[in-house]
N, C-alpha and C positions, 0 to 999 in steps of 0.2 A: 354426633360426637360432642360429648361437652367439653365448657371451659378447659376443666384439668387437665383432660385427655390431651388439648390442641396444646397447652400449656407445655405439656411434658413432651409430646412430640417434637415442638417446636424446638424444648432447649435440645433432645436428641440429634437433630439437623447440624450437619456440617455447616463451620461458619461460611465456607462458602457460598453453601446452598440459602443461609440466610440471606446472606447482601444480595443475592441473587433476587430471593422471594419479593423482598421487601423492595430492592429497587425496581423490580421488573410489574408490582403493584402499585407503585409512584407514577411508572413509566406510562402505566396501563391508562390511570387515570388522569394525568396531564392529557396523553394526546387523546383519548376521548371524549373529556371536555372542549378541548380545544375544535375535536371536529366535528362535536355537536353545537354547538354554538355558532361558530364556521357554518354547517350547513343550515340550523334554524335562520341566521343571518341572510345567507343565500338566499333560503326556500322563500324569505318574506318577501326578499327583491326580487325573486322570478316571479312569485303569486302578484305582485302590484304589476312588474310587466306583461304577464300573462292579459292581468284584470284590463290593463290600460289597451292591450292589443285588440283584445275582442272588443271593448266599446267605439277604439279608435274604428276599427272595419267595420261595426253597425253604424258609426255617425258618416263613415264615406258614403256606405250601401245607401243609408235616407238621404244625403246629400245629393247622390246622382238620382236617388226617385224624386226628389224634389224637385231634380231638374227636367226629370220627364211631364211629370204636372204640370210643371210651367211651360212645355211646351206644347201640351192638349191643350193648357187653358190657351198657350198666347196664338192654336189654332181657330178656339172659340170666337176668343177675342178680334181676331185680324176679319171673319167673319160677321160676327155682332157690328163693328164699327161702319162694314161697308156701304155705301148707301146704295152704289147699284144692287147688289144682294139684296139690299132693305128692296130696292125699286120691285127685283124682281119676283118677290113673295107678298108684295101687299097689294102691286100693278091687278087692276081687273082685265081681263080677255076672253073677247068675243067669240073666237072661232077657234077651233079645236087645231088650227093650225099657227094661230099665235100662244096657244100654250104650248104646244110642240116646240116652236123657237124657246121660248121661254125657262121650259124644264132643259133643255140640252145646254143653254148657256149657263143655268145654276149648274148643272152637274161639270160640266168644262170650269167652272169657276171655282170649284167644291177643290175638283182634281188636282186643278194648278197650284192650290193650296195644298194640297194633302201628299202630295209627290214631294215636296221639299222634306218630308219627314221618312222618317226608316218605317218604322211600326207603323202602318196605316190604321185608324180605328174604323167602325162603322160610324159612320155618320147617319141622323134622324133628324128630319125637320119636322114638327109638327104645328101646324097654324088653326086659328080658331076659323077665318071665312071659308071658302066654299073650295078654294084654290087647292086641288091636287093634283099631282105629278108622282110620274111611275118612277119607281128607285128609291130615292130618298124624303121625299114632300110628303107627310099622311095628313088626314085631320086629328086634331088632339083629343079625340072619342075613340081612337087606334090605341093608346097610352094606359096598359093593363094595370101598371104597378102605380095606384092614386096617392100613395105615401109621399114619392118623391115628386109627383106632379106637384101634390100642395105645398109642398114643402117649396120646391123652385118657383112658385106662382107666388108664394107668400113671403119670401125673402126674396123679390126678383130685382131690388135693386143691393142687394152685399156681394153681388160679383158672382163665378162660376159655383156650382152646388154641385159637390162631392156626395155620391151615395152607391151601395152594392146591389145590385141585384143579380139575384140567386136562379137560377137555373136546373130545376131538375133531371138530371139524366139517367139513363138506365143504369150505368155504374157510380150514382151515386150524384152530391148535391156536387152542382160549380159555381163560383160566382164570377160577376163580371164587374166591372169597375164604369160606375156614369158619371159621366161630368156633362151637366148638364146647366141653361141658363136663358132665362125669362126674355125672351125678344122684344124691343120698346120701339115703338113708330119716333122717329126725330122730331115729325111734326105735333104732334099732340102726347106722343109720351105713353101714350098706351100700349100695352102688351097685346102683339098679335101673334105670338104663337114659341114655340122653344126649340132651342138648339139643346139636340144630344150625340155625345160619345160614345158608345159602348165601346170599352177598353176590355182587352183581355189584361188579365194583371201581370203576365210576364213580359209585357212589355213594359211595366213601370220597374218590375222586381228583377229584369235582367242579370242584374251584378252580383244579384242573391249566388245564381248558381257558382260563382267564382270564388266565392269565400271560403279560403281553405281549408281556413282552422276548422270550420263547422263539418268537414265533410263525415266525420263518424257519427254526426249530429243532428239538429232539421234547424232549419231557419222558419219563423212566421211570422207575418204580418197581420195584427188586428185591430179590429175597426173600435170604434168609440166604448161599445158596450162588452169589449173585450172575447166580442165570435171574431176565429178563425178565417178570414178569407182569402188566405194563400199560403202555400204549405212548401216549401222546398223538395221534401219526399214524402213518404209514407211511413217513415220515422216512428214510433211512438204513436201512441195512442190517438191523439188527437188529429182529424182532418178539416177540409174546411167546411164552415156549417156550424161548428161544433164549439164550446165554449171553452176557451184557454184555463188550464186547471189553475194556474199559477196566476192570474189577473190578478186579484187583489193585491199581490205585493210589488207591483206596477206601479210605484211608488216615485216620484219625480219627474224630471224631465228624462233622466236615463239612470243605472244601476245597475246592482250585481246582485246573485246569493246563491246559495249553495242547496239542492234539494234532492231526496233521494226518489229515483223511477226504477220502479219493479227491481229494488233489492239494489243499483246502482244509481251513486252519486253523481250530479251532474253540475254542471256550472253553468250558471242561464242568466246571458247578460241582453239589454232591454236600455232601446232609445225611441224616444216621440218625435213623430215629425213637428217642426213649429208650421208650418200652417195647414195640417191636415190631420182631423182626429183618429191618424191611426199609430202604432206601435211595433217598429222592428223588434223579434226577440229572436237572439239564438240561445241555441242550447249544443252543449259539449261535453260528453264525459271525460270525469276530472280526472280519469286517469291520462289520454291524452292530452287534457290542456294542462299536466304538471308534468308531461313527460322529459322533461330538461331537467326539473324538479328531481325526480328519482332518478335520473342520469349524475347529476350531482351528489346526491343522497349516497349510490352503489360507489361512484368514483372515491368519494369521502373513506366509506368504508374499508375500501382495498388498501389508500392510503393508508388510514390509521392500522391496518391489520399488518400491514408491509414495515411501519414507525415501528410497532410494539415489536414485531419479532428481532427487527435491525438493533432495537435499544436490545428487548432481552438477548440478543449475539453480544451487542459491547461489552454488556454488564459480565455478560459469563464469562467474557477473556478479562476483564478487569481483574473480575475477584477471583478468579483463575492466577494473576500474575500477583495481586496483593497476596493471597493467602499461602503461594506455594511454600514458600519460605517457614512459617506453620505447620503446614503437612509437613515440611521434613524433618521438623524438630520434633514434629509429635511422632511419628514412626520411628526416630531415633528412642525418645521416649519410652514406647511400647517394647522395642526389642530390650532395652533395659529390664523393663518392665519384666517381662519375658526371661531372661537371664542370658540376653544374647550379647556381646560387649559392644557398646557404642562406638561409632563413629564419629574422630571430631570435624562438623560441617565448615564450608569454609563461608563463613559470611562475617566480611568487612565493614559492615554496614555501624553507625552506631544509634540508628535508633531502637526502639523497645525491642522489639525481636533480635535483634543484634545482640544488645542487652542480656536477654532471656538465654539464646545460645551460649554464651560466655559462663553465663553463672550458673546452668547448666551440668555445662562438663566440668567447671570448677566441683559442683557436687558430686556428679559420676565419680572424678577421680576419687574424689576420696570415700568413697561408697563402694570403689572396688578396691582400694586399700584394706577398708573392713571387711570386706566380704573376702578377702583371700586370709586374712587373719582369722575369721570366723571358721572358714571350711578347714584352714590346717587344726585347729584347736578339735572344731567335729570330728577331723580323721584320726586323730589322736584316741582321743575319749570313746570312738565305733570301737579301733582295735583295741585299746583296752578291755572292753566289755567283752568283744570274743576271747581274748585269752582268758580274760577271768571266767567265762562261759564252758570254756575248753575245759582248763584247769578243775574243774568239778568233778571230773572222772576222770578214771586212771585206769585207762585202756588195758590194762594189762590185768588186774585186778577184776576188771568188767569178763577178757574174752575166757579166763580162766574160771572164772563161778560161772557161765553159762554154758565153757565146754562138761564141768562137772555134773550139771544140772540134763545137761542131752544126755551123757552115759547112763544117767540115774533112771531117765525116761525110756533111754531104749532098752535096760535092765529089764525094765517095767510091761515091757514090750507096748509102751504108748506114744505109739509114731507117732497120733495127732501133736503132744507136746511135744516130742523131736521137732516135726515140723516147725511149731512155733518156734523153739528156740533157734532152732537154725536160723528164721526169719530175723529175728531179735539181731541175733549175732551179725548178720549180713547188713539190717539195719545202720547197727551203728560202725559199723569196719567202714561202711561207705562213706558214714557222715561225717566220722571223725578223718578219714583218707590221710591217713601220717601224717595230719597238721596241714595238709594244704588244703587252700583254699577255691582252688577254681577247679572243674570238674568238667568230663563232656554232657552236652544233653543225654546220650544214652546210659551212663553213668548216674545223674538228676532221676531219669527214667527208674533206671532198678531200684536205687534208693526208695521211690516213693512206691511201687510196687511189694517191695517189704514192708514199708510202714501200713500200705492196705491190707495187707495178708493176715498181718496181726489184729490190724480195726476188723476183719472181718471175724475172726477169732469171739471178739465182744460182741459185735452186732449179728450175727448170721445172716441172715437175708433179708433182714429188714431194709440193707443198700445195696444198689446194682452199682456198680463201677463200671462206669465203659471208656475206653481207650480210641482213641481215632491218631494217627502218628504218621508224622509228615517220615519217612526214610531218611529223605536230602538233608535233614535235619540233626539226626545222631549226633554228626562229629565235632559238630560246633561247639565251644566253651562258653561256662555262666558262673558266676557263684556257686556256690553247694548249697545245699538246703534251702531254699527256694521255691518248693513247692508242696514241701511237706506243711507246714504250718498255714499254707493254705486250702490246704485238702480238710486238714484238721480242725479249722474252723468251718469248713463247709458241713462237719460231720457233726460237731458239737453245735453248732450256732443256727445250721441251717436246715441241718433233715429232725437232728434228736426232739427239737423242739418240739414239730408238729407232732409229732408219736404216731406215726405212720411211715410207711415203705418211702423212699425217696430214691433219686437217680441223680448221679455225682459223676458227670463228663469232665474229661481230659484229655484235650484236647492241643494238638502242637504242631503250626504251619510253621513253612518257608516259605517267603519271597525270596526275590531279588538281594534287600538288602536289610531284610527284619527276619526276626522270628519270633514267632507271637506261642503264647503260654496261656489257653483260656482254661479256667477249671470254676464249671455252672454247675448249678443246683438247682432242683425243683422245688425248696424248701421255704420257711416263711415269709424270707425278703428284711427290707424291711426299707422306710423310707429314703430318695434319693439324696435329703440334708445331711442322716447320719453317715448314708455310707460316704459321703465325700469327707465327713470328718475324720473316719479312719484311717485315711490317709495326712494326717495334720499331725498326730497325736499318740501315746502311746493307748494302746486301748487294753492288750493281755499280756499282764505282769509275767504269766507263766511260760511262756513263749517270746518267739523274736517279735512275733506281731507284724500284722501289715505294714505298718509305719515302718520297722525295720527294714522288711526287705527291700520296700520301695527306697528309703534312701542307703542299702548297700546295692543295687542297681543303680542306682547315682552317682554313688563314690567311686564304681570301675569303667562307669558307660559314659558317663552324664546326665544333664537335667535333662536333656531330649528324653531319654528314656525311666522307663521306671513300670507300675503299674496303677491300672485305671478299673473302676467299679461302676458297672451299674446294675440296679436293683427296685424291684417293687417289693410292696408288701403282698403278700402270699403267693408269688409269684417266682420267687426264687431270686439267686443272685449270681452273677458272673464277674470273675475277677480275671483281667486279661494282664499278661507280662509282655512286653516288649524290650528287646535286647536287639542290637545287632550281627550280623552275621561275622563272626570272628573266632579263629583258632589260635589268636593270640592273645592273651591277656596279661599287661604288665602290674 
């Protein structure tokens, strides 16, 4: 649609519907902004609580594994420091039944140590002299994995040494969690063999399984070089063994960010432990961790959908009560318009509309002052032109030279011209009807039935005439002449033209409280601008003309009635009369 288009519609719009449009488009965009803004506002404060909640539950999660490490190590420790334990791994013995004593009191010693804790680990001794014992004691030629041997033999005075070792199993790789720690004689300081842990890692990662938020998620813990060595589920892609996709932006001590897995976005937050080189990270899709988010987001919506329609309700009882006032002045207006007589409204009001009603009717009145002066002066000047119309012939004069003229014919013995004259004759006795003026429809009828007798005369069968006739119709009174001058221009104007055969219907219902007068043509038409002027204007000097009969249908019936055209070009034309149903005519 373009400019103009909206332009011209728009001024076409009741002013109602304007203040309607235009506040209910105010309205639209107040509360919209308002609850976009509202909710970007929200969405920012839930995405920072959100953010803050997952890192707060990853720094709990490494706080309580923090504290499981410190409780492997402070079992290493309470171990490493004792001296009978030192006594009873460095001690030499003779007989195969003083090592007997000897392994049963390190294992009773091990025990009573390792019962005060929930999670039992395996325990490993392994010593460099000759001393071994079944269970726990091997020699350190037993120790397959040489990585972390050197590694604790070489750092053996920085305290317990953190390290994974990996396990292959038939369904795949496992790892296990070593804390392990370089054992030192008191007396000279040398390392006689190492204490290990093998930790399964859900006893460090316990709390893992608790964490809510993550549950549509996976939790994982990774080691230094950023491999996988404990997995919450089977989640995603990644297991353990296996290199975290996202490592590199493992960036600080802890953080956030936003990254897309197989087509969904996820929200993957990530804390370091401070004394251990590994890496909590959960991961959560972000459709669950904003789900408060788009609970806000829908709520918002409904609000503002609920705002807009309550405002567009106000608006349209407002301009409903401002404008009624308007509407009645304007359909007071119209029926003027119309030629209907006004009503004077009662509004006491005095502002503009007040106003406007007052000066108004001040107008009306004196606009039907002229208008009744107008129409007497018109009903004068109509009758005038009929008597002087009348007075043209002199009926007496007329029926006598046409009874002479039928003698002469049937002398002649030429009944056709009998015939016509007789027509002639019956013609005008009807039309002239001793000066009066009102006539019945079946009366109209014969009239125009002689006037065709004689047009056929001229035209032969170049016109069909057909008749359709309501009965109920006959007795009812109209003007006289009234449908001759319109038959007549259907014959000159609308068949003769084309110069071909045409078909000229006449046609006469009753309803209830009308009677209609249609007389169509199949002839050349002609556009619907002029035939609406022929009712404005005079158009055939030689005749009463449309203009005429329509306004002597006015002057007995009123402006309700009268007659209506419509027409195309080569298509024909139809002229309808409409009268009321009445056997009275004053």
């Amino acid at each position: 649609m373009s400019m103009n288009s909206m332009k011209n519609w728009f001024r076409s719009v009741k002013l109602r519907y304007k203040m309607l449009i235009l506040f209910s488009i105010l309205i639209a965009v107040f509360v919209l902004n308002i609850s976009y803004f509202s909710f970007k506002k929200t969405e920012s404060y839930l995405d920072e609580l959100s953010n803050n909640a997952y890192k707060e539950m990853l720094v709990q999660a490494n706080v309580t594994a923090e504290l499981q490490i410190k409780n492997y190590e402070r079992i290493i420790n309470t171990l490493y420091i004792s001296d009978e334990f030192q006594k009873l791994l460095t001690s030499s013995y003779q007989t195969a039944f003083d090592k007997y004593i000897a392994n049963n009191r390190i294992k009773d010693f091990v025990e009573s140590i390792l019962n005060t804790y929930e999670n039992m680990p395996d325990i490993n001794i392994y010593l460099f002299n000759q001393n071994t014992f079944s269970g726990i004691v091997y020699p350190v030629s037993d120790i397959t994995d040489l990585f972390w041997k050197d590694e604790v033999l070489k750092y053996s005075a920085a305290g317990v040494h953190w390290v994974q070792r990996r396990l292959e199993l038939p369904n795949g790789s496992y790892y296990k969690l070593v804390a392990a720690k370089a054992l030192r004689n008191s007396a000279n300081n040398s390392v006689y063999g190492i204490l290990s842990l093998e930790i399964d890692p859900t006893f460090i990662y316990n709390q893992i399984s608790n964490l809510e938020l993550f549950k549509e998620g996976n939790v994982f813990v990774l080691d230094l070089n950023g491999t996988i060595i404990y997995s919450l589920n089977n989640y995603l892609a990644e297991k353990p063994g296996q290199p975290f996709r996202f490592s590199r932006k493992l960036n600080g001590q802890s953080g956030s960010f936003i990254e897309n897995i197989d087509g969904t976005n996820y929200f993957v937050v990530y804390d370091k432990m401070l004394h251990r080189n590994s890496t909590l990270v959960g991961i959560t899709p972000i459709q669950g961790a904003l789900q408060i988010s788009n609970e806000v987001r829908d709520y918002n919506i409904r609000m503002a959908i609920l705002l807009i329609l309550l405002g567009i309700a106000i608006i349209y009882f407002l301009s409903r009560l401002f404008t009624r006032r308007i509407s009645l002045l304007t359909s007071e207006m119209l029926k003027v318009s119309r030629g209907t007589p006004g009503i004077q409204l009662d509004m006491e009001s005095n502002d503009e509309i007040g106003k406007m009603n007052r000066v108004f009717h001040m107008m009306l009145s004196k606009l039907n002052k002229n208008m009744e002066e107008m129409s007497e002066l018109k009903t004068r000047e109509f009758e005038l032109q009929l008597k002087a119309l009348q007075a043209q012939i002199n009926p007496h004069f007329l029926y006598n030279t046409l009874s002479t003229i039928n003698w002469m014919a049937m002398s002649l013995n030429a009944d056709d011209i009998s015939l016509a004259i007789n027509a002639l004759a019956k013609y005008y006795r009807t039309g002239l009807n001793n000066g009066k003026e009102i006539v019945t429809v079946n009366e109209e009828l014969e009239h125009i039935k002689s006037y065709i007798y004689i047009q056929k005369i001229r035209v032969k069968d170049n016109i069909d005439f057909r008749f359709s006739i309501d009965p109920e119709a006959l007795p009812y009174l109209l003007p006289k002449m009234v449908l001759q001058p319109i038959v007549e221009n259907a014959i000159q104007h609308g068949i003769e033209k084309q110069r071909k055969r045409g078909i000229i219907t006449i046609d006469i219902k009753k309803s209830d409280k009308y009677i209609y007068f249609e007389v169509s043509d199949d002839g050349t038409g002609m556009p619907e601008s002029e035939a609406a002027s022929l009712l404005t204007s005079i158009h055939d000097k030689g005749s009463y003309g449309l203009y005429h009969i329509d306004s002597k249908i006015k002057l007995y019936f009123g402006s309700t009635y009268g007659l209506s055209i419509s027409s195309a070009e080569n298509l024909g034309t139809k002229v309808t009369i409409t009268i009321p149903t009445t056997r009275q005519i004053q």
